[in-house]
C-alpha positions, 0 to 999 in steps of 0.5 A: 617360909614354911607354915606352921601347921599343916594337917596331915593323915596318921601316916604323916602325909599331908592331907590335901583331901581336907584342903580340896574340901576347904577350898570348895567351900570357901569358893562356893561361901564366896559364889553365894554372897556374890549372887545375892549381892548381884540379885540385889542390885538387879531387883531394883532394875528389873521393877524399874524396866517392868513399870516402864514398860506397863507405862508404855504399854498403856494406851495414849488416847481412847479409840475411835469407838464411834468411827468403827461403828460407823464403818461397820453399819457402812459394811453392813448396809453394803452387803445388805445392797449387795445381797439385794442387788443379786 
């Protein structure tokens, strides 16, 4: 089965040039839409594992602001015992 028109040059060869071309673009037409459709789907996924994440990165409880002062005033009265003793 033959197609009905095929473009052709001036000296009646056929014009694979403009066939190449057409190709091209459809395949980059094709490769475009696949990409956004593709980043569309991922964006979802991306916010939803960046709010996991800043969820697990928020501290459980408080820290024991007490406890280190009481251990830093500890060190600092056993340099202090220290430096007298020599």
């Amino acid at each position: 089965m033959q197609p009905e028109y095929v473009r052709r040059n001036p000296n009646g060869s056929i014009d694979y040039d403009f066939y190449r071309r057409r190709a091209a673009r459809l395949r980059a037409q094709r490769l475009g839409h696949f990409v956004r459709r593709t980043a569309a789907a991922i964006r979802p996924l991306v916010a939803i594992v960046l709010l996991i994440g800043a969820v697990l990165a928020v501290p459980t409880h408080a820290p024991e602001v007490a406890a280190a002062a009481i251990r830093a005033t500890d060190t600092i009265a056993a340099l202090a015992a220290d430096q007298a003793q020599r």
